[in-house]
N, C-alpha and C positions, 0 to 999 in steps of 0.2 A: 571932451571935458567931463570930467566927474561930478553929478549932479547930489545934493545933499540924499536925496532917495538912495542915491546907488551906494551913496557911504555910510548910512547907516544900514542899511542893506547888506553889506559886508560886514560891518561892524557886529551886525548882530550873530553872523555866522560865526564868527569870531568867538563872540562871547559865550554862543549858542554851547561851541565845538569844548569851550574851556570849562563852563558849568559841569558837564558832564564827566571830562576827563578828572576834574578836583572829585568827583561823586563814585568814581570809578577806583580814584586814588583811595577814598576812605572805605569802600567795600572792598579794598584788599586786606586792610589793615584787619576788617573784623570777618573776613573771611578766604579762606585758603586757597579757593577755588576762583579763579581767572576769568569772568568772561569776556569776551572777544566780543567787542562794538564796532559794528560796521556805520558809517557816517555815508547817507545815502540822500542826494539834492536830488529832487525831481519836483512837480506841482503834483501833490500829493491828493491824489484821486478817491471815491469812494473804493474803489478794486485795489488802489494802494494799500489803501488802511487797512482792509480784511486781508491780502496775503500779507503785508510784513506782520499783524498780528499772528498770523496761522504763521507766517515762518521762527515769528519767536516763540511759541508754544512747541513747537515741535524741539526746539534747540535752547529749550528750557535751561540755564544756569550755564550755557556752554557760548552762546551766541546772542546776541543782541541786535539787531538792524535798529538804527535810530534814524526816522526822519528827517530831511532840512528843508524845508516845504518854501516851494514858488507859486504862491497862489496869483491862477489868471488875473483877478480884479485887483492886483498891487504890481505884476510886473508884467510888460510887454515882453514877446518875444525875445525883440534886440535887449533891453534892459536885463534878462536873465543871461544874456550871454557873456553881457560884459561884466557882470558878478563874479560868474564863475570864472571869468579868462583871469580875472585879477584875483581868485582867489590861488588860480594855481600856479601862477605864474611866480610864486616864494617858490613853498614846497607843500601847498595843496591843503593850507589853511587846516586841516585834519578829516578833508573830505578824500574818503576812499573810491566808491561808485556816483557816478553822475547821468545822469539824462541827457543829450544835445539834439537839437535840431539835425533832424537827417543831413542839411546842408552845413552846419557845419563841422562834420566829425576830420574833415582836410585840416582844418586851424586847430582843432584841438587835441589830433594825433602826435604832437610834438608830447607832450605833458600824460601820455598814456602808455598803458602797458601791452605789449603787442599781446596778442589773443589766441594764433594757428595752434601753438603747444597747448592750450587747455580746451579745446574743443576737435573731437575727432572730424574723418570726414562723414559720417551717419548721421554727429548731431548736427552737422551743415547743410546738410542735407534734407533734414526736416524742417529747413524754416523754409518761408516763402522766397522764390528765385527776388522776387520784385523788391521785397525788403532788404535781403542780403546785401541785394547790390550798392547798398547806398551807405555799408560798412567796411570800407575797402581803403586803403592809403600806398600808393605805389604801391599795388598788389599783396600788401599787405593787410590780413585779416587787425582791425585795431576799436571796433565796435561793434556789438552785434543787436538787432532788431525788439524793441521792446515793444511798440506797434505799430500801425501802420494808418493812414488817413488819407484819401483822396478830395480832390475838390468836387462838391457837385450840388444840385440845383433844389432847394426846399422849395415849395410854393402851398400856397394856402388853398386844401382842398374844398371847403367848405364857399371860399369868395367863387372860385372857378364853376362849382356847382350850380349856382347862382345866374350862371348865365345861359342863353340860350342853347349852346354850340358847346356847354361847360366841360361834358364827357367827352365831347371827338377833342376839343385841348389836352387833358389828358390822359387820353389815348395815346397822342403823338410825342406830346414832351417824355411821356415813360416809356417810350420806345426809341426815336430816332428822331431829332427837330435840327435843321440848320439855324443859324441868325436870319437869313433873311427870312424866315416862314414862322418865327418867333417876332420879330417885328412887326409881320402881318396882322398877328393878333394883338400887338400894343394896338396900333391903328386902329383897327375893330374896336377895343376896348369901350374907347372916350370915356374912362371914367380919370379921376382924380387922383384915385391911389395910388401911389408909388407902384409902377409895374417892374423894374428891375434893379435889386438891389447888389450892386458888390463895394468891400471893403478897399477904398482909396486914399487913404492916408500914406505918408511917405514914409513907406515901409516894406517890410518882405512879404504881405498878404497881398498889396497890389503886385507885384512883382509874380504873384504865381500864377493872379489874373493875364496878367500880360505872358510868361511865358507860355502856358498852355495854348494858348491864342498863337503862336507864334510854332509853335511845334505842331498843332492842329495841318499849319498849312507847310510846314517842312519838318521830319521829324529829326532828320540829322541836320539841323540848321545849324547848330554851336560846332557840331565835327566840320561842317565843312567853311562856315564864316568865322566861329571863332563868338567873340563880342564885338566884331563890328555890324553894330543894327543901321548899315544907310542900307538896307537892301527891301524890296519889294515885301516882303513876304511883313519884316519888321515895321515897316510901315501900314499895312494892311491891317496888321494887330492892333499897333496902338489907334490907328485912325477910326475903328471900332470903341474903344472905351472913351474916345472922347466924343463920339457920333453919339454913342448913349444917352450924354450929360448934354453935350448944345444944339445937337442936330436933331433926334429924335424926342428928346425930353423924356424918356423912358425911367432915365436913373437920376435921381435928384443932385443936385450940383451940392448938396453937403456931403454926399459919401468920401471926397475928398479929407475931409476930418475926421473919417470915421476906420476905427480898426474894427476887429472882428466885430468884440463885445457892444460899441456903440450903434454900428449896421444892424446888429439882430435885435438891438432896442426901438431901433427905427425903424424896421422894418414889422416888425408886432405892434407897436403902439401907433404904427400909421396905415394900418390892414394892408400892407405891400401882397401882392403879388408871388415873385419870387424873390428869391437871393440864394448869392452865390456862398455855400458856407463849407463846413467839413460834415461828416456825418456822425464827428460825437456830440453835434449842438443840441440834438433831444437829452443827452445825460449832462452837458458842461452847466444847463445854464437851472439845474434842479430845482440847487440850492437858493437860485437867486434868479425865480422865475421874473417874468416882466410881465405877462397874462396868463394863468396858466390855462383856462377856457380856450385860448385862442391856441396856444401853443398845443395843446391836444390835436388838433386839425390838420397840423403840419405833416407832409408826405413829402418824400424825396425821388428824384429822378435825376439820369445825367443832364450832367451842363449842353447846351447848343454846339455845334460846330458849322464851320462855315461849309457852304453851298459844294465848295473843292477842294474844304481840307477833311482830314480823319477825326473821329470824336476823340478829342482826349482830356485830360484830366490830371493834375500835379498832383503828385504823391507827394504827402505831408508825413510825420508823426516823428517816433522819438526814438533815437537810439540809445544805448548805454556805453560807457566808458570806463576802464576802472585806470584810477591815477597811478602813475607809476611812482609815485612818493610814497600809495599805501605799505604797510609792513602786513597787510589780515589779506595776501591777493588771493590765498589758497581758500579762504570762509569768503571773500569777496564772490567769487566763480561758483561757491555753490550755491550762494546766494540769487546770482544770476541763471544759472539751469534749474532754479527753483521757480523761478518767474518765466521762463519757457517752456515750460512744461504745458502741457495740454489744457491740464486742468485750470491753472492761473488765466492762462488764453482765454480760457472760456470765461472766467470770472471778469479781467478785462473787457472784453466785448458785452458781456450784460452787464456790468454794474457803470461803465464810462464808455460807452460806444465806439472802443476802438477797434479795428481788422487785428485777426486774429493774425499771428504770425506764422501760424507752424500750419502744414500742408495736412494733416491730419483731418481739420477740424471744417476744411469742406471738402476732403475724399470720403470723409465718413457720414452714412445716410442718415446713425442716427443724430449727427448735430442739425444737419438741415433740416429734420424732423421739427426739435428743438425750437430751432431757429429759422425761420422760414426763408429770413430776408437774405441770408449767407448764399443762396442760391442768387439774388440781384447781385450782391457782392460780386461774385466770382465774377460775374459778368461784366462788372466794371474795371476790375481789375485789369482787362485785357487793353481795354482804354487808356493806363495810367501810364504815365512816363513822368522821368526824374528831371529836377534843375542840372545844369551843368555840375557834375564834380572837378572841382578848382580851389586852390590851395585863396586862391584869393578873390571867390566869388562875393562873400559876405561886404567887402570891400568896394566889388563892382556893383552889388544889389542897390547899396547906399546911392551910390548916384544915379543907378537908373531909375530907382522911387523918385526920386529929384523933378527929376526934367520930365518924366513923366507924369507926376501932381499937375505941374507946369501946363504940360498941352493941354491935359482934362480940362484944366483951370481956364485955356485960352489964352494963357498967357504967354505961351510960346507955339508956333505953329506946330504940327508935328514932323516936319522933315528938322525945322532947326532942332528938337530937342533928341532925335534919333541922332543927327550929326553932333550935338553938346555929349553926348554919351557918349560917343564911340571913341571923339576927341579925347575926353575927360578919361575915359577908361585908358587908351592908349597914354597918354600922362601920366597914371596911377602905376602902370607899368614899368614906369621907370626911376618912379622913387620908393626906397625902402623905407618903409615904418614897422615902428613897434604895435604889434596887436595887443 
């Protein structure tokens, strides 16, 4: 159901997309000369605003990139998907290039213009193998990487100093920690603070806590089971995020209400420990610090894994699409190898903390130089594995955020809500809806 947000939200793209076009209409009339506006949705970053400025200075009176901005503190994840599904779902509302969630570029390859013919194999060649992969549709090239983000573990350097044993903690957590030897130190702890934070609200941020979890202790687990979770491995996972919240009392029993942005409120304004985040949360949250004293303190290391499974970590971040309704596909493309280009990459990663996408900018010594931390990168990298690609994952995530809130919550054991999932999934599979 279509909530008043989401329709004015549309509404306003609408209006957005039409202001311009009457504006565009009257600078023909007083001038001879054409230029070509690219209508560009993404949440528009500070790395956004300085290259689309730099790309219309350069394409001065010839080219225009116009913003349509999804700012984080107005739309959740799902909220911006279902904008844009309904925006293009006419004939693309007058949006040319878009942004998608790596996971869903399967749902949105219908509405998109295939990609192989305007990209050689050289330039696919210089993006990262990890990114690539997750722009792909029945082998079909139909988005390609505009950055990339993993999950992994912030914690507050300065609380941990504080204690006796402060430096052998991290020591171990910025090198190699399972859960059970992570747990060991809550125990130790006895203090009050919130010692682990992750984002469990019913949605696709708990969903990467849970898969990662799940692929730590099998990595072909969707190749070989598929979506049905009644199996050991699946249970082993979830039985962890709700051991967190009732059994160990580690992770506070509100993180179930909380997405990204409300987690990293609570977790700085209640001197947590760690939390599970991305690692552009030192540039997402600049603008609209919550401590900034405290947020100075903040260090990253990988996430736990368990005792016998492999360390791993969900690749996040953002693809690109360009709609197959545009008429500009030819200024669309270069638009997009404008924003892959090395340089951009780099503006990217220092101005909004995203993984750089192109293979360049950690083979070359003098970025590590630079940039120190690109060296932990690469290293994480090796860690990182993707959601299932599935035409109708977005569909299945909904219900396993579901019944998964549910166990955290204690309100459903965890073998019933593994079994309401697999159920519920196997049912989804057999009725057709409209996205």
């Amino acid at each position: 159901m279509m909530t008043s947000k989401h329709k004015w939200s549309i509404a306003f793209i609408v209006i957005l997309v039409a202001v311009y076009l009457v504006l565009l209409f009257v600078q023909k009339g007083n001038d001879d000369t054409e230029i070509i506006e690219i209508y560009f949705a993404d949440r528009i970053t500070a790395a956004h605003k300085i290259l689309i400025d730099e790309y219309n200075q350069l394409n001065k009176g010839k080219i225009k990139v116009v913003p349509i901005d999804f700012p984080n503190f107005d739309f959740s994840t799902n909220e911006r998907k279902e904008v844009l599904a309904r925006s293009l779902r006419g004939t693309g509302d007058g949006i040319d290039l878009f942004a998608v969630d790596i996971i869903w570029v399967q749902r949105f390859a219908k509405w998109c213009e295939p990609l192989d013919k305007y990209f050689t194999e050289d330039e696919k060649k210089r993006i990262l193998p990890q990114a690539l992969a997750s722009c792909y549709s029945q082998g079909e090239l139909v988005a390609v990487p505009l950055d990339l983000v993993q999950g992994i573990m912030y914690y507050r350097e300065d609380l941990l100093k504080e204690l006796e044993n402060g430096e052998e903690i991290i020591n171990k957590i910025s090198n190699d920690i399972t859960w059970e030897e992570f747990l060991k130190i809550h125990t130790s702890l006895k203090r009050a603070n919130p010692f682990y934070i992750y984002p469990a609200a019913d949605y696709e941020g708990l969903i990467c806590s849970y898969i990662e979890l799940v692929l730590s202790l099998k990595l072909n687990y969707f190749e070989e089971h598929g979506f049905n979770f009644e199996k050991p491995e699946a249970e082993k996972a979830l039985q962890l995020l709700a051991d967190l919240v009732n059994r160990y009392k580690a992770t506070p029993g509100e993180v179930t209400k909380y997405t990204e942005i409300p987690s990293y409120q609570h977790f700085i304004k209640n001197d947590g420990f760690f939390i599970r985040g991305w690692p552009s949360y030192d540039k997402d949250f600049r603008d609209f610090p919550v401590n900034i004293e405290k947020e100075k303190k903040l260090k990253k290391a990988p996430l736990p894994h368990f005792n016998e499974g492999e360390p791993t970590s969900v690749f996040g971040g953002w693809n690109l699409m360009i709609s197959k309704f545009s008429d500009k596909k030819k200024e669309v493309v270069d638009f997009v190898k404008f924003l892959l280009s090395d340089k951009s990459q780099e503006i990217f990663f220092r101005e909004s903390g995203y993984y750089p996408i192109t293979n360049k900018i950690y083979e070359d010594s003098s970025y590590s130089k630079k940039y120190p931390e690109l060296l932990q990168i690469r290293k994480l990298l090796t860690s990182g594995v993707h959601r299932p690609a599935h035409e109708d994952y977005t569909r299945y995530s909904k219900i396993m955020s579901s019944y998964i809130v549910q166990a955290i919550n204690n309100e459903l054991s965890v073998k019933d809500a593994l079994r309401m999932i697999t159920s519920s999934i196997q049912l989804e599979k057999n009725v057709v809806k409209e996205f």
